[in-house]
N, CA, C and O atoms as a GROMACS GRO file, in nm:
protein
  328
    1UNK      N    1   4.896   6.201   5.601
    1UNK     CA    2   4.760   6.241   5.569
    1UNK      C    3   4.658   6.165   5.654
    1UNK      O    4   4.560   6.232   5.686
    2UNK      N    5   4.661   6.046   5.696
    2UNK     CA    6   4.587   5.960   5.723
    2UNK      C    7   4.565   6.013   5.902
    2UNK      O    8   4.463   6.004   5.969
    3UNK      N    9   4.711   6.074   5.946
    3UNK     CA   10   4.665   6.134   6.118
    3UNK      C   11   4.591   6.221   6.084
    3UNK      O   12   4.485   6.216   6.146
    4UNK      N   13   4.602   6.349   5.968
    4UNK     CA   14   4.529   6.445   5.950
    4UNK      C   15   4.373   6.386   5.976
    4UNK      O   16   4.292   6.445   6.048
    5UNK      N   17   4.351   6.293   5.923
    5UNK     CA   18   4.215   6.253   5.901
    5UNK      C   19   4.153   6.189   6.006
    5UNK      O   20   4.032   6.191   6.027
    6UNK      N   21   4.243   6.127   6.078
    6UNK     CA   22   4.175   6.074   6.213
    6UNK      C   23   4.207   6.161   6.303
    6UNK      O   24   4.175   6.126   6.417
    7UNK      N   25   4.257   6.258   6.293
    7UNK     CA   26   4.193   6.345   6.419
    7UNK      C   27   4.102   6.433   6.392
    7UNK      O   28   4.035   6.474   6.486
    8UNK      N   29   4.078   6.483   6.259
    8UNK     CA   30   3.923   6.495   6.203
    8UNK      C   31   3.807   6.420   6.252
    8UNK      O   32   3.695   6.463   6.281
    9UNK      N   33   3.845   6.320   6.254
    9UNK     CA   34   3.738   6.209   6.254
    9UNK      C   35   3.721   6.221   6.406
    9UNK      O   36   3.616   6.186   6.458
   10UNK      N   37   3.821   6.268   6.475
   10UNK     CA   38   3.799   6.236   6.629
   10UNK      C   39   3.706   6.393   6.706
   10UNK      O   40   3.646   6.398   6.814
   11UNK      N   41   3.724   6.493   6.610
   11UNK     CA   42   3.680   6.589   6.650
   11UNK      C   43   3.522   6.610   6.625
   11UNK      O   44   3.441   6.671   6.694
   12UNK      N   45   3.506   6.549   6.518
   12UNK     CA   46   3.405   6.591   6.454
   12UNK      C   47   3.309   6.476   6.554
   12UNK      O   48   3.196   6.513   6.588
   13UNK      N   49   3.352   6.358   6.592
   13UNK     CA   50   3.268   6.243   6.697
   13UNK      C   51   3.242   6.318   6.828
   13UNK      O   52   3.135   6.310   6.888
   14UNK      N   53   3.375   6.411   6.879
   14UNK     CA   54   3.327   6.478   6.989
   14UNK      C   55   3.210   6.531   6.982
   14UNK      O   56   3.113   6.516   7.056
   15UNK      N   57   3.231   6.631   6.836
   15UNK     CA   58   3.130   6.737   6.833
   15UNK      C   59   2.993   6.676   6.803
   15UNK      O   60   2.890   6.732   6.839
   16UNK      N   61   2.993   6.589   6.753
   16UNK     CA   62   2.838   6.502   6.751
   16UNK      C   63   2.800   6.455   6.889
   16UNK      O   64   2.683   6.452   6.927
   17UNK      N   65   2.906   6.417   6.964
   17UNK     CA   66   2.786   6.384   7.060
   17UNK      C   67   2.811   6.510   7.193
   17UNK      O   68   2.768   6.506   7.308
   18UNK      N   69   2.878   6.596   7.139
   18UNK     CA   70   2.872   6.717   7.293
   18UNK      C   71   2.794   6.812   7.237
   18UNK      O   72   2.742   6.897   7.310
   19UNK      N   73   2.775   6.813   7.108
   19UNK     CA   74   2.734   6.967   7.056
   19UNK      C   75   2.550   6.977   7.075
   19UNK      O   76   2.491   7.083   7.057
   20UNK      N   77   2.494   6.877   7.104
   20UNK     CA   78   2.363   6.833   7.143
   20UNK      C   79   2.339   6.927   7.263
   20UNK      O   80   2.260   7.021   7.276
   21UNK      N   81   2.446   6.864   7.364
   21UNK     CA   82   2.411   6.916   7.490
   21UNK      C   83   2.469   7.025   7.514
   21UNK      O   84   2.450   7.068   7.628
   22UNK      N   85   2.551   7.104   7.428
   22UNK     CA   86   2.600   7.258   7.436
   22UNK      C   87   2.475   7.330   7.404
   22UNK      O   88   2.427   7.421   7.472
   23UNK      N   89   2.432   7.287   7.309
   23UNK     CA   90   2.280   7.388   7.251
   23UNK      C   91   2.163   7.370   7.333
   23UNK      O   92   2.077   7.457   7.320
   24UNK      N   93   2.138   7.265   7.425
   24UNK     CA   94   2.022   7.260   7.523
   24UNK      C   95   2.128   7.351   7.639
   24UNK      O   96   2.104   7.468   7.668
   25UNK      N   97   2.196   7.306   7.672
   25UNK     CA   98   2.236   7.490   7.799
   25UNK      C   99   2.256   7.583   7.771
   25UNK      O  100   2.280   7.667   7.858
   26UNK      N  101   2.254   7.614   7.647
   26UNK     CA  102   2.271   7.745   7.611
   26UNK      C  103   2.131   7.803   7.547
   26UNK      O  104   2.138   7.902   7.474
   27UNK      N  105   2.004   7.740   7.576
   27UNK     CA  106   1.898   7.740   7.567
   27UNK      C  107   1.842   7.820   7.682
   27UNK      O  108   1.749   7.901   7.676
   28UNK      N  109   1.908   7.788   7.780
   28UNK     CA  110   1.803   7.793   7.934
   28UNK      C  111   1.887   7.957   7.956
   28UNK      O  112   1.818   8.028   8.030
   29UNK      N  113   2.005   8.021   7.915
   29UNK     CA  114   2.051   8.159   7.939
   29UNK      C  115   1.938   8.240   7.897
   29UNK      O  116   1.955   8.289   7.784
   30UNK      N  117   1.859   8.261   7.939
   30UNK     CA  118   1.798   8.423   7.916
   30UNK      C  119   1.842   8.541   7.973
   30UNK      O  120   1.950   8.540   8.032
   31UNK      N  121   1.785   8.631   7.967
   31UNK     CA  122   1.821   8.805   8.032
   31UNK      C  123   1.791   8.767   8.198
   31UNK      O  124   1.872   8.815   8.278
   32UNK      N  125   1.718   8.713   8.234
   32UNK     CA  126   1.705   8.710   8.356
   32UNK      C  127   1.843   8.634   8.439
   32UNK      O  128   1.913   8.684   8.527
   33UNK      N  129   1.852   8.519   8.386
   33UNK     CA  130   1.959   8.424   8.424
   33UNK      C  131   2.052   8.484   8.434
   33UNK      O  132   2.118   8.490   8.538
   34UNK      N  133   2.091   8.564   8.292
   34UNK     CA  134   2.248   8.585   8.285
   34UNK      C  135   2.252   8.696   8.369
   34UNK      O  136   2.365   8.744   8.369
   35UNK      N  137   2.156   8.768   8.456
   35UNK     CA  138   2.144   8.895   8.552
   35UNK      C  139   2.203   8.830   8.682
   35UNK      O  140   2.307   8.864   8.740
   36UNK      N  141   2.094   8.702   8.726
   36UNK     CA  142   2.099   8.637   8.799
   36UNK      C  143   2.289   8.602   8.805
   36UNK      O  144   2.366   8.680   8.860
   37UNK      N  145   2.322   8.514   8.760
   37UNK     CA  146   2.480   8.486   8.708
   37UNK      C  147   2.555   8.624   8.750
   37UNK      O  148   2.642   8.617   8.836
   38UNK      N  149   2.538   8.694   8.717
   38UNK     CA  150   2.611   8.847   8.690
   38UNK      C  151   2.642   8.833   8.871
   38UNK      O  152   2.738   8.786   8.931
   39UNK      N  153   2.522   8.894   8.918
   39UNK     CA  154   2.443   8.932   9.065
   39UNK      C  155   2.568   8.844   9.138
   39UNK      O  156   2.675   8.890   9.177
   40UNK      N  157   2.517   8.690   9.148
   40UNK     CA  158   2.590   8.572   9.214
   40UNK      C  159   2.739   8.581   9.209
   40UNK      O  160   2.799   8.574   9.316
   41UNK      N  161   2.834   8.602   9.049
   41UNK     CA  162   2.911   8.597   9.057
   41UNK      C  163   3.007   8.734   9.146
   41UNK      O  164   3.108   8.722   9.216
   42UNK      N  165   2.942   8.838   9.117
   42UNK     CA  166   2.973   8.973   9.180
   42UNK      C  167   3.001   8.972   9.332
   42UNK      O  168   3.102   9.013   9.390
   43UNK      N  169   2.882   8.910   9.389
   43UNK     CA  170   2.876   8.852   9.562
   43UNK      C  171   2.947   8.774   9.597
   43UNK      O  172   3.013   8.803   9.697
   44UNK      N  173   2.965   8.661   9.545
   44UNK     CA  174   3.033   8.494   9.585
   44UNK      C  175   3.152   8.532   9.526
   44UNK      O  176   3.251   8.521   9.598
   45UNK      N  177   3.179   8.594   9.359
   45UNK     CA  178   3.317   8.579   9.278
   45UNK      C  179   3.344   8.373   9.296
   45UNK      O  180   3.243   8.304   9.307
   46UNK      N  181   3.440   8.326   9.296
   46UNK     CA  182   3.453   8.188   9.283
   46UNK      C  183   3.496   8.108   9.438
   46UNK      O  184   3.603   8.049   9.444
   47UNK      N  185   3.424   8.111   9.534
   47UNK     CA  186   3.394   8.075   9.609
   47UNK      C  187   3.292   7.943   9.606
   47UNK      O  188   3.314   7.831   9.654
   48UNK      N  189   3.199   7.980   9.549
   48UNK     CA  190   3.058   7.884   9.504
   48UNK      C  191   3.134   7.786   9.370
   48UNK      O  192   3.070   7.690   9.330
   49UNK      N  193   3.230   7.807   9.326
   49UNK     CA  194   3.266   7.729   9.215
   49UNK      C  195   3.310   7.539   9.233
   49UNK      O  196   3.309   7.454   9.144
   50UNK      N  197   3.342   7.523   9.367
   50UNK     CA  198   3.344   7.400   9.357
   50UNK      C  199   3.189   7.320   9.407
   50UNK      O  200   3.173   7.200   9.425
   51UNK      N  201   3.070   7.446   9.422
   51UNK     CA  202   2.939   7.322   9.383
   51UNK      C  203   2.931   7.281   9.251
   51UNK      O  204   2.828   7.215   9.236
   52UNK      N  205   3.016   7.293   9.113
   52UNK     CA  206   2.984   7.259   9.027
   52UNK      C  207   3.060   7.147   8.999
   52UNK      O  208   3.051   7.110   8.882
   53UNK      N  209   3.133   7.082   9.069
   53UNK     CA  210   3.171   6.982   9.113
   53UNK      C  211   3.030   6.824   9.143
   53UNK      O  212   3.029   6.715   9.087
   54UNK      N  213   2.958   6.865   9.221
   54UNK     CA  214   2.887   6.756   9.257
   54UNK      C  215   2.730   6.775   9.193
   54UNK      O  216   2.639   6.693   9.204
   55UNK      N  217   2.725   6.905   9.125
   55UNK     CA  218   2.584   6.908   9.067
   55UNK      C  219   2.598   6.885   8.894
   55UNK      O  220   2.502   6.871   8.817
   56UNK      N  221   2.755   6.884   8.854
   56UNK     CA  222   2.759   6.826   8.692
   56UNK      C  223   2.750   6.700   8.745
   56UNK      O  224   2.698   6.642   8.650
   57UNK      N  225   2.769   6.586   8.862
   57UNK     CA  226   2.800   6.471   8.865
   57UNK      C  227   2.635   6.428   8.877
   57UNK      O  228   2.588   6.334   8.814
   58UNK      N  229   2.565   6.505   8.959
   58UNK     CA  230   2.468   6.446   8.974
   58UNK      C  231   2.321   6.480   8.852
   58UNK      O  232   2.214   6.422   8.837
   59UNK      N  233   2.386   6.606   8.779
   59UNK     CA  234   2.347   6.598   8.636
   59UNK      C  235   2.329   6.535   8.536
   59UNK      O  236   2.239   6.532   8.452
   60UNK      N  237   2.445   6.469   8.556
   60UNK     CA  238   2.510   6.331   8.446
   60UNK      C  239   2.405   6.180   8.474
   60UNK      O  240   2.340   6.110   8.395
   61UNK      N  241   2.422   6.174   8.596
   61UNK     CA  242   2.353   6.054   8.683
   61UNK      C  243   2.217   6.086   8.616
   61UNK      O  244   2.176   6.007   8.531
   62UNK      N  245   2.122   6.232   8.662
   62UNK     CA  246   2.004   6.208   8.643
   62UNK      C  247   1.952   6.194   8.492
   62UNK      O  248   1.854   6.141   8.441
   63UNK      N  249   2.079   6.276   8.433
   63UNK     CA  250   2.004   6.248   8.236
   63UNK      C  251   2.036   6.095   8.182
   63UNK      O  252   1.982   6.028   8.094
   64UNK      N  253   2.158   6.067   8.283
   64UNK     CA  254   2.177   5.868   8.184
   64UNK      C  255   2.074   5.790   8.233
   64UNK      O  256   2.020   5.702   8.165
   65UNK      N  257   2.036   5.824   8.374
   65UNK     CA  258   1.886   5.762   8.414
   65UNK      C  259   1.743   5.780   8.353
   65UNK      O  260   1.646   5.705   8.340
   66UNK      N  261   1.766   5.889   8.325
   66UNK     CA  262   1.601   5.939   8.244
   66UNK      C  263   1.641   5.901   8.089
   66UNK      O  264   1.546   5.860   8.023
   67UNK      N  265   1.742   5.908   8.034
   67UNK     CA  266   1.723   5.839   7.923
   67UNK      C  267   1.734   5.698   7.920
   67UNK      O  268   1.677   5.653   7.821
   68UNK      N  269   1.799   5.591   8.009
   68UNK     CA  270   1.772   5.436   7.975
   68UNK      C  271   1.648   5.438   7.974
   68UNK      O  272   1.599   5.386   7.873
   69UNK      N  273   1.517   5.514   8.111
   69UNK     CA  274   1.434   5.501   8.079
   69UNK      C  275   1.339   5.537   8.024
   69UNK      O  276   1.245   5.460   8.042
   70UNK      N  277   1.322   5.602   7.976
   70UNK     CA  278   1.299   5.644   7.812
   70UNK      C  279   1.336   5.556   7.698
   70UNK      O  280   1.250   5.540   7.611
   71UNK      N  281   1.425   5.508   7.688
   71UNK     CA  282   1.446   5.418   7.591
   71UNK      C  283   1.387   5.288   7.596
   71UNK      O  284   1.362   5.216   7.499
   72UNK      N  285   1.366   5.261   7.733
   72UNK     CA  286   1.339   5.112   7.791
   72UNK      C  287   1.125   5.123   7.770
   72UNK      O  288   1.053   5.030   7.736
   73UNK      N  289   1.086   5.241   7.800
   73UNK     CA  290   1.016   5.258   7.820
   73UNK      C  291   0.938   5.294   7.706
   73UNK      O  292   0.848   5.218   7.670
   74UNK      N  293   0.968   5.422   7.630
   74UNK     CA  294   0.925   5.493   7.530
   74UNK      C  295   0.859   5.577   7.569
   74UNK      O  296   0.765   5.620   7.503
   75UNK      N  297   0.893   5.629   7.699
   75UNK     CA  298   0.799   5.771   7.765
   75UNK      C  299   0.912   5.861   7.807
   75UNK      O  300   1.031   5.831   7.814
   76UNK      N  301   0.847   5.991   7.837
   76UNK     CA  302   0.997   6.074   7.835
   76UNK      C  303   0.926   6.078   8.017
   76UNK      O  304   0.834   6.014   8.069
   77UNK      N  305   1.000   6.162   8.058
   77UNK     CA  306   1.031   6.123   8.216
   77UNK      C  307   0.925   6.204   8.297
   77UNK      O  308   0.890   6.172   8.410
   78UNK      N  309   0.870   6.331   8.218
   78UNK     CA  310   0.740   6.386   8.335
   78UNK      C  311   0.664   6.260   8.307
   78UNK      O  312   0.660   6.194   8.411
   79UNK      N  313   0.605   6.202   8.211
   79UNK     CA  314   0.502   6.102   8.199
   79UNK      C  315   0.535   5.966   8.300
   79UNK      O  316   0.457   5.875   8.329
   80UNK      N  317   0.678   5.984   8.344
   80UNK     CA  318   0.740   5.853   8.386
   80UNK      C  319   0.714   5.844   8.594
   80UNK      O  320   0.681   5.772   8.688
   81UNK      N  321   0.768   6.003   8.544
   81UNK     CA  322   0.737   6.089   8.704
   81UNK      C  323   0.560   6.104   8.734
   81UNK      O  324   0.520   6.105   8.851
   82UNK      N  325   0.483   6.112   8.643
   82UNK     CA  326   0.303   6.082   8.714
   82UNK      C  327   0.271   5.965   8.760
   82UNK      O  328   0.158   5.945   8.804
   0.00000   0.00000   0.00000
């Protein structure tokens, strides 16, 4: 019983801290985008798939940066960027 429960416990930690950032990208899909997406993938098909390689990396980089400072700071990052 007790594995039952810690891998509960392990799923449910994922989902607290990924499920934040599943619902902010799945924010930015509108009708236009997902046209856009459609369009791109139709032309390219998975050709273009290993830029997502160096733009999740440099994704990662720019949100752990804008949030230390934010935290350090107490300003969110356009205010940080004027």
């Amino acid at each position: 019983m007790s594995l039952l429960k810690s891998w509960r416990v392990r799923i449910a930690l994922v989902l607290a801290v990924v499920g934040p950032g599943f619902i902010t990208a799945s924010v930015d899909n509108d009708a236009g985008g997902i046209a856009t997406y459609s369009v791109a993938g139709a032309q390219f098909g998975y050709t273009l798939l290993w830029t997502m390689i160096p733009i999740t990396v440099a994704l990662v980089i720019i949100q752990e940066m804008s949030s230390r400072m934010g935290a350090v700071t107490g300003k969110g990052l356009s205010d940080l960027i004027r």
